[in-house]
Jmol script that loads the backbone (N, CA, C; Angstrom):
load data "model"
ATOM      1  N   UNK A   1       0.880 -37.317-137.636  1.00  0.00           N
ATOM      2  CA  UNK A   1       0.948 -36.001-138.219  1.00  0.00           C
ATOM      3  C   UNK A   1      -0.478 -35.473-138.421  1.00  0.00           C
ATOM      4  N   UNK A   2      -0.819 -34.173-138.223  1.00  0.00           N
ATOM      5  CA  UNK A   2      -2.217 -33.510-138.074  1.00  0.00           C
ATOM      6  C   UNK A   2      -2.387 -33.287-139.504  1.00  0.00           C
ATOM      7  N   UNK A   3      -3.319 -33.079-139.906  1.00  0.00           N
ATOM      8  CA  UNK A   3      -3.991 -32.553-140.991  1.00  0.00           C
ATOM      9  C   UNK A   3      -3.833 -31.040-140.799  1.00  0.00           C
ATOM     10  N   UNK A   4      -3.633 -30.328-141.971  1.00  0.00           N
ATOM     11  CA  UNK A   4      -3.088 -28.674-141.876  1.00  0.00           C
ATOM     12  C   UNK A   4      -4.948 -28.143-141.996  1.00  0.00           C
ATOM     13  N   UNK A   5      -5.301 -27.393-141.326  1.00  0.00           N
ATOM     14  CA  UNK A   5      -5.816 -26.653-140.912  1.00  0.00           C
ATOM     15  C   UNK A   5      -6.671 -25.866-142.069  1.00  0.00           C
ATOM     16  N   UNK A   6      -7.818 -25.813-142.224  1.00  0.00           N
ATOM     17  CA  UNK A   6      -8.044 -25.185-143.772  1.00  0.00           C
ATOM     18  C   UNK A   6      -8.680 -23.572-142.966  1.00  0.00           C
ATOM     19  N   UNK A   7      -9.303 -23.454-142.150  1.00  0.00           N
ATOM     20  CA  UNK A   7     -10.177 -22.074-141.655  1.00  0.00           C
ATOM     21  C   UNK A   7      -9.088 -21.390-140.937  1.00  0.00           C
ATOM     22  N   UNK A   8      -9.254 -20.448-140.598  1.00  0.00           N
ATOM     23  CA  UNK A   8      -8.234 -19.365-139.752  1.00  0.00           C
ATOM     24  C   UNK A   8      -8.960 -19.418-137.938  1.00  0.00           C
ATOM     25  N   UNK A   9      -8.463 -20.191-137.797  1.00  0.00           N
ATOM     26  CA  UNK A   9      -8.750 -20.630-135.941  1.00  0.00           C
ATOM     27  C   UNK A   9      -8.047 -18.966-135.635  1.00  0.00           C
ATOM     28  N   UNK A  10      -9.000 -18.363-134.492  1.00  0.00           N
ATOM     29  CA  UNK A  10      -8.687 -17.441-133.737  1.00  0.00           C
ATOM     30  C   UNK A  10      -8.135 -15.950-134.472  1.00  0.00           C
ATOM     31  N   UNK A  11      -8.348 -15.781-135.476  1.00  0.00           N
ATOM     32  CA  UNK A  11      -7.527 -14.652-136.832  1.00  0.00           C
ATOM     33  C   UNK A  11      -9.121 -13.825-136.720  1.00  0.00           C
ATOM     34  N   UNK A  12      -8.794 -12.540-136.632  1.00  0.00           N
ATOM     35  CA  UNK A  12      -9.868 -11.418-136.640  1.00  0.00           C
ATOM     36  C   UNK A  12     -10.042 -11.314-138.426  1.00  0.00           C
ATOM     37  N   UNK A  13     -10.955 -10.920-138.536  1.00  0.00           N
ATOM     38  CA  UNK A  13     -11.113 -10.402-139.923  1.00  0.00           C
ATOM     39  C   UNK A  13     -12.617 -10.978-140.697  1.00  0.00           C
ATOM     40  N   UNK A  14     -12.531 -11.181-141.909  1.00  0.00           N
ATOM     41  CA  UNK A  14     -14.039 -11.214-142.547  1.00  0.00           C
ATOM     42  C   UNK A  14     -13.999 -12.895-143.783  1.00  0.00           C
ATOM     43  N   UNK A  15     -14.748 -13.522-143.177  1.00  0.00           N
ATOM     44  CA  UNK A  15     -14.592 -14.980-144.380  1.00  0.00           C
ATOM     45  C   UNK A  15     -16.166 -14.924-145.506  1.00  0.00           C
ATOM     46  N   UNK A  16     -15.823 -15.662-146.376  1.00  0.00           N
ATOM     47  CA  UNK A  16     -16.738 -15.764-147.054  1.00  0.00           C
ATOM     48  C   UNK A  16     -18.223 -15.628-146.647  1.00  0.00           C
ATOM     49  N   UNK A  17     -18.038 -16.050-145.574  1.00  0.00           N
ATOM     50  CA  UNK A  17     -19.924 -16.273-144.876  1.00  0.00           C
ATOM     51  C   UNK A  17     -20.163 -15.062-144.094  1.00  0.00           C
ATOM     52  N   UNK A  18     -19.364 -14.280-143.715  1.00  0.00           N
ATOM     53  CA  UNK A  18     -19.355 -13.150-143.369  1.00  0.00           C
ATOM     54  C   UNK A  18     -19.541 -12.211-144.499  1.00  0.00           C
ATOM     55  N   UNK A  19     -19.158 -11.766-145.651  1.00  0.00           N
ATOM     56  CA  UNK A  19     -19.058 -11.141-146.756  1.00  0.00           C
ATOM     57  C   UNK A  19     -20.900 -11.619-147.288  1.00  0.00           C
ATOM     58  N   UNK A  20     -21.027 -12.564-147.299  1.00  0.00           N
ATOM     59  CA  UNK A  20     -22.166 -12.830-147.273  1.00  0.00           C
ATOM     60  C   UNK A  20     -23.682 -12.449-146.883  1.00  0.00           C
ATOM     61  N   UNK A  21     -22.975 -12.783-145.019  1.00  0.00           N
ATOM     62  CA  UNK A  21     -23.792 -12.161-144.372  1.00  0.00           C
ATOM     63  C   UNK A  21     -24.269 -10.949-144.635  1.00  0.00           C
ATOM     64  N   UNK A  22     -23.260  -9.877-144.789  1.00  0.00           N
ATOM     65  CA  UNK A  22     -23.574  -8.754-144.526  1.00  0.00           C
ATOM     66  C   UNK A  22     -24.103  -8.010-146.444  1.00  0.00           C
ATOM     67  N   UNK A  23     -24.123  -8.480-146.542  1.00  0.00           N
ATOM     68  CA  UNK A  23     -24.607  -8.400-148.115  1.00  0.00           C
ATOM     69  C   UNK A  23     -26.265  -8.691-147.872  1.00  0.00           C
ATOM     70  N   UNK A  24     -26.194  -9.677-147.288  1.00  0.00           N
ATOM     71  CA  UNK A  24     -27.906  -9.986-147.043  1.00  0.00           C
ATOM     72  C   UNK A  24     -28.112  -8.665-145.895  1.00  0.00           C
ATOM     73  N   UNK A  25     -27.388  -8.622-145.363  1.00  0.00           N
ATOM     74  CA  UNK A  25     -27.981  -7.215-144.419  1.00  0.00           C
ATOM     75  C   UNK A  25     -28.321  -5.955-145.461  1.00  0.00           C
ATOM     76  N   UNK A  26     -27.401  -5.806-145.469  1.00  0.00           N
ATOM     77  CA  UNK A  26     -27.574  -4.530-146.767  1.00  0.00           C
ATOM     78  C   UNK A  26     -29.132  -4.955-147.850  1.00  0.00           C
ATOM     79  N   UNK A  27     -29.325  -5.736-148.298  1.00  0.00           N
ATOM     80  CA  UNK A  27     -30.569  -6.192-149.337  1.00  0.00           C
ATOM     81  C   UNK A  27     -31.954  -6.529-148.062  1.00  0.00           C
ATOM     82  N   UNK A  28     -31.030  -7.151-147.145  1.00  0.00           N
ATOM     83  CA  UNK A  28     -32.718  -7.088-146.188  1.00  0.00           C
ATOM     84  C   UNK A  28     -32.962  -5.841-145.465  1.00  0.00           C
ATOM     85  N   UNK A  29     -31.714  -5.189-145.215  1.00  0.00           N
ATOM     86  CA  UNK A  29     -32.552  -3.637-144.572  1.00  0.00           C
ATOM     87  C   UNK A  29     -33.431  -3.003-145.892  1.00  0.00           C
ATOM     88  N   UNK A  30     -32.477  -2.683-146.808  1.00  0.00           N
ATOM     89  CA  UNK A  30     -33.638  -1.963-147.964  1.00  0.00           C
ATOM     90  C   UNK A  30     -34.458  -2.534-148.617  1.00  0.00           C
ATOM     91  N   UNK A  31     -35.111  -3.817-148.822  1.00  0.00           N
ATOM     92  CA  UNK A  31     -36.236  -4.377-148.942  1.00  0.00           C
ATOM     93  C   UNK A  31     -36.991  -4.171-147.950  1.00  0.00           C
ATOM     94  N   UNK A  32     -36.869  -4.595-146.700  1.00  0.00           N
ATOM     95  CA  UNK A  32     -37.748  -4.713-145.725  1.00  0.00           C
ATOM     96  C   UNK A  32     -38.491  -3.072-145.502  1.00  0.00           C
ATOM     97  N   UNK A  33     -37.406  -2.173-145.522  1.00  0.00           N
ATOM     98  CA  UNK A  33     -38.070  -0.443-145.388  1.00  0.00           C
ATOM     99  C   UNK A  33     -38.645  -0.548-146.677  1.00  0.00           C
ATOM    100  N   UNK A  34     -38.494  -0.572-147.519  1.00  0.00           N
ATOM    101  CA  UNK A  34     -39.323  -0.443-148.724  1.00  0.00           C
ATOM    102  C   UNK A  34     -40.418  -0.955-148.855  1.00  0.00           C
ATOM    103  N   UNK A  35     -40.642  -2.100-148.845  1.00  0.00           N
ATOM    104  CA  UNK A  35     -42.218  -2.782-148.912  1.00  0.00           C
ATOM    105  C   UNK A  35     -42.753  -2.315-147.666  1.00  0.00           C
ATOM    106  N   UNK A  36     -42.708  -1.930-146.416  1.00  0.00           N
ATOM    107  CA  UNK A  36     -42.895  -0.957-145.393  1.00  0.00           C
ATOM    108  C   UNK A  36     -43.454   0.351-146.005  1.00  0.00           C
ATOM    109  N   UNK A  37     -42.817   1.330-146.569  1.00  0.00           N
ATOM    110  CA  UNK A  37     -42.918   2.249-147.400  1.00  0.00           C
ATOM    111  C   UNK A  37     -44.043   2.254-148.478  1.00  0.00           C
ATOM    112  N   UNK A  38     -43.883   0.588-149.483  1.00  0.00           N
ATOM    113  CA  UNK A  38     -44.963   0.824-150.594  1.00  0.00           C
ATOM    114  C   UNK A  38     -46.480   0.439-149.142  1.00  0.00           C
ATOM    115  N   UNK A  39     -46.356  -0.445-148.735  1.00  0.00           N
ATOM    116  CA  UNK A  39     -48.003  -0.715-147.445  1.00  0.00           C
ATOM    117  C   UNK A  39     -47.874   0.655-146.871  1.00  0.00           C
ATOM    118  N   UNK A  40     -47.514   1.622-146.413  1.00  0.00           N
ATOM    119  CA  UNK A  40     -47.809   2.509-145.921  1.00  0.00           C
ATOM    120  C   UNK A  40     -48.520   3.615-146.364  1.00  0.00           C
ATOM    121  N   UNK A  41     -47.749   3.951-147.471  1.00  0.00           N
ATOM    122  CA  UNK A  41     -48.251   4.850-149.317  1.00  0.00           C
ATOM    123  C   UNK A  41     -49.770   4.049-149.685  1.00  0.00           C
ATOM    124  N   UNK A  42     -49.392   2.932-149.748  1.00  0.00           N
ATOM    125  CA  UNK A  42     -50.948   1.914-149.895  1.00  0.00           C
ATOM    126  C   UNK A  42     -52.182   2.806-149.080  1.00  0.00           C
ATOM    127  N   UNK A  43     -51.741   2.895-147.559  1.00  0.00           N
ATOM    128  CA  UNK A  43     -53.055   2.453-146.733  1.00  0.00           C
ATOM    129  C   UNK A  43     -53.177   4.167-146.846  1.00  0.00           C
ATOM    130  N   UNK A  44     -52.762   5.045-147.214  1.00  0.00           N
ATOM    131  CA  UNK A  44     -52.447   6.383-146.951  1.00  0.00           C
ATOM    132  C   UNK A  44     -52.849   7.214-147.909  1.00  0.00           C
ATOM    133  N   UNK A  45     -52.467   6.228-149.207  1.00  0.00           N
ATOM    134  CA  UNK A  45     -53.016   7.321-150.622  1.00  0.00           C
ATOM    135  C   UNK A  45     -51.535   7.899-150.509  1.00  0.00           C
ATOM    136  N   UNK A  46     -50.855   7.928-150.188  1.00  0.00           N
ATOM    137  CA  UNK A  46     -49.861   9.389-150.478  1.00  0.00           C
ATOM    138  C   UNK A  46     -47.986   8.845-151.216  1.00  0.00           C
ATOM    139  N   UNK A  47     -48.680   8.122-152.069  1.00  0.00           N
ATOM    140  CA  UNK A  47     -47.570   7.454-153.324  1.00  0.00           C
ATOM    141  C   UNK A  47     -46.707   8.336-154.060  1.00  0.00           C
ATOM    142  N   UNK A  48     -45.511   8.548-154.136  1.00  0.00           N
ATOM    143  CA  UNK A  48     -44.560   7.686-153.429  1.00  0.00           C
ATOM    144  C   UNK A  48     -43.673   8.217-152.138  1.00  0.00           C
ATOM    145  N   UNK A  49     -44.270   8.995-151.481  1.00  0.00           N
ATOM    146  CA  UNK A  49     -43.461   8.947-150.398  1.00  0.00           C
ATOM    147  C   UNK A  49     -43.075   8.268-149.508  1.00  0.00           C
ATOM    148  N   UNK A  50     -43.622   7.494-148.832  1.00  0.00           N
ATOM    149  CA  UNK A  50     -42.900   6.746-148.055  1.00  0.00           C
ATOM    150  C   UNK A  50     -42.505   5.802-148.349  1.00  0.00           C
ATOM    151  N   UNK A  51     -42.360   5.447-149.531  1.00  0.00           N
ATOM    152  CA  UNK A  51     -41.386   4.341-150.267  1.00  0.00           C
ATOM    153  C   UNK A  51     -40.521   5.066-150.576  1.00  0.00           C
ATOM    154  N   UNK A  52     -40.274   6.016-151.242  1.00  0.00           N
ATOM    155  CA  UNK A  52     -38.577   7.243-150.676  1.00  0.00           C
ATOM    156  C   UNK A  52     -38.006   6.889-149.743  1.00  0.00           C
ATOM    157  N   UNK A  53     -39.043   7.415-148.788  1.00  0.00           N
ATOM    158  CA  UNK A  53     -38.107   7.812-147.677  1.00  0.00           C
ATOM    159  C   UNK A  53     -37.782   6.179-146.892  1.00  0.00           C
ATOM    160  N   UNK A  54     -38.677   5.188-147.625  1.00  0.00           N
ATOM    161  CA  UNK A  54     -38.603   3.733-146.886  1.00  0.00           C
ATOM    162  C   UNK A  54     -37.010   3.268-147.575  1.00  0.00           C
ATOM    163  N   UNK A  55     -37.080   3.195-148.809  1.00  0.00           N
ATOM    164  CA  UNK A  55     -35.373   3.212-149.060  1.00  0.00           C
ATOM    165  C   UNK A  55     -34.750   3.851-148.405  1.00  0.00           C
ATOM    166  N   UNK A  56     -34.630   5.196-148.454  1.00  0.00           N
ATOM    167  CA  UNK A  56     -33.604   5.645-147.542  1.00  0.00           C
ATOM    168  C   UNK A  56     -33.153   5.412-146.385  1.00  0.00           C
ATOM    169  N   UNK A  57     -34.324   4.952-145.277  1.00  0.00           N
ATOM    170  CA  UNK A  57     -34.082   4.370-144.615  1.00  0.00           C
ATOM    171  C   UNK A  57     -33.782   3.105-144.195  1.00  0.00           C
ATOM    172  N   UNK A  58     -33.858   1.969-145.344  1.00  0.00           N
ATOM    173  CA  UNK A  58     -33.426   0.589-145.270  1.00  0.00           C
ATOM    174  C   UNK A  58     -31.577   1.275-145.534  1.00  0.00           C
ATOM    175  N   UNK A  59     -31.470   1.957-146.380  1.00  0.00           N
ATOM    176  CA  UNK A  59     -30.317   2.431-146.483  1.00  0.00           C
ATOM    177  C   UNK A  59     -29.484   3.019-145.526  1.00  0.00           C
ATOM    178  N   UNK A  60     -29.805   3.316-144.923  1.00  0.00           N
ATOM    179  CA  UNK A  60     -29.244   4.025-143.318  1.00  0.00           C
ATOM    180  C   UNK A  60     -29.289   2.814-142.580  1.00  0.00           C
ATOM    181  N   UNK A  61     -30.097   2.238-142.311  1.00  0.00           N
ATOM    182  CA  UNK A  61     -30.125   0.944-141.380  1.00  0.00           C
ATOM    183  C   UNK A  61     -28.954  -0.024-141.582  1.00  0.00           C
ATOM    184  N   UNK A  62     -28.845  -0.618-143.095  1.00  0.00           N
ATOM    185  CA  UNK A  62     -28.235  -1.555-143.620  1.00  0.00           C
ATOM    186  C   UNK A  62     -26.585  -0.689-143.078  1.00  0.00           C
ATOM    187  N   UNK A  63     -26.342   0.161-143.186  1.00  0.00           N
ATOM    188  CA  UNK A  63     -25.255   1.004-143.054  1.00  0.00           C
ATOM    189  C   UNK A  63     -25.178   0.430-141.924  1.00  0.00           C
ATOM    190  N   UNK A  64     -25.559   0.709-141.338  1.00  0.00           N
ATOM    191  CA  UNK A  64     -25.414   0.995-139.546  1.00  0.00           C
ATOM    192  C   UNK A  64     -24.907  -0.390-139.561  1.00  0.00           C
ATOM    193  N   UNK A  65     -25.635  -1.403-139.592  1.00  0.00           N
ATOM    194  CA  UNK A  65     -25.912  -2.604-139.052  1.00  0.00           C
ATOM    195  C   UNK A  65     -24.468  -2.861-139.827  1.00  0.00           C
ATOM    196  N   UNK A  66     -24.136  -2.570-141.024  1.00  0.00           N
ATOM    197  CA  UNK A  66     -22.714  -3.013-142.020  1.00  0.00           C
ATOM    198  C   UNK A  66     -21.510  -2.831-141.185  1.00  0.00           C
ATOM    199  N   UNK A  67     -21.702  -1.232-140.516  1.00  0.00           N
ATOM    200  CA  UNK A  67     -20.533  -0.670-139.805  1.00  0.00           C
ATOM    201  C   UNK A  67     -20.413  -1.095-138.820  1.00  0.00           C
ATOM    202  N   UNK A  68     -21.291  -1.791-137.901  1.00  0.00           N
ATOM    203  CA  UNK A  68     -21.265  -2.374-136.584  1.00  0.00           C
ATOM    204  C   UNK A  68     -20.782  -4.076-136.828  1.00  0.00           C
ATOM    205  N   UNK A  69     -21.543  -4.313-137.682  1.00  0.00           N
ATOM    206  CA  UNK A  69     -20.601  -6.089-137.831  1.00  0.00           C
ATOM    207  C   UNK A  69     -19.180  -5.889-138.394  1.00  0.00           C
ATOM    208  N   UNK A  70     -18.811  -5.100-139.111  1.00  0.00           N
ATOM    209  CA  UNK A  70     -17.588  -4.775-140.126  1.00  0.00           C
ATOM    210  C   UNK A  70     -16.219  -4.742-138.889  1.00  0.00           C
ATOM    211  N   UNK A  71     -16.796  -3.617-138.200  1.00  0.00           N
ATOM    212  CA  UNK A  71     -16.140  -3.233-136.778  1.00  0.00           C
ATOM    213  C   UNK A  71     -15.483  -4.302-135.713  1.00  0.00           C
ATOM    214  N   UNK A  72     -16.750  -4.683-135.305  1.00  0.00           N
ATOM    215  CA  UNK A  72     -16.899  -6.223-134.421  1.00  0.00           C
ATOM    216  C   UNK A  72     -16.036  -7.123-135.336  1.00  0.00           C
ATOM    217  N   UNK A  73     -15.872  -7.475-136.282  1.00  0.00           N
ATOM    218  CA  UNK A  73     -15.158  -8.362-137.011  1.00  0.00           C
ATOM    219  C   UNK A  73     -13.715  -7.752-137.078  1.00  0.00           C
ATOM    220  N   UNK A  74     -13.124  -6.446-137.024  1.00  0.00           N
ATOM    221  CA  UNK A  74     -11.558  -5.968-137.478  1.00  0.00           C
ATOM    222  C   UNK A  74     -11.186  -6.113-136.250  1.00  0.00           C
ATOM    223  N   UNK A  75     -12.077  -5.945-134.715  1.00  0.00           N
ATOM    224  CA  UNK A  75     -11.621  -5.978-133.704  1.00  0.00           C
ATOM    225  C   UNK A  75     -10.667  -6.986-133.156  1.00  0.00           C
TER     226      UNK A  75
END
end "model"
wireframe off; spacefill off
backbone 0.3
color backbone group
């Protein structure tokens, strides 16, 4: 007799390490644009703009990248 099966062999959808994953996506897109943003404002003098607009854009990114694994995974 087999041992019952604990993971979902071949089942579309989202597991813990996935939920995960994409959580670190979301926190590494808007960190990564941001400290981008504060070195840029740095070398520039021109504080705080492009740490604005560097969130916003880790924020758009993280999106993207959320909606494209999210997708790929319901498929």
């Amino acid at each position: 007799m087999e041992a019952p099966h604990t993971e979902r062999s071949g089942e579309a959808g989202l597991g813990g390490r996935d939920l995960i994953g994409l959580g670190a996506l979301l926190v590494g897109a808007i960190v990564v644009c941001t400290v981008l943003g504060l070195v840029v404002d740095e070398l520039a003098g021109t504080a705080p703009v492009f740490t604005i607009l560097g969130v916003f854009l880790g924020m758009a990114a993280g999106a993207f990248g959320f909606a494209v694994r999210v997708r790929a995974a319901v498929r």
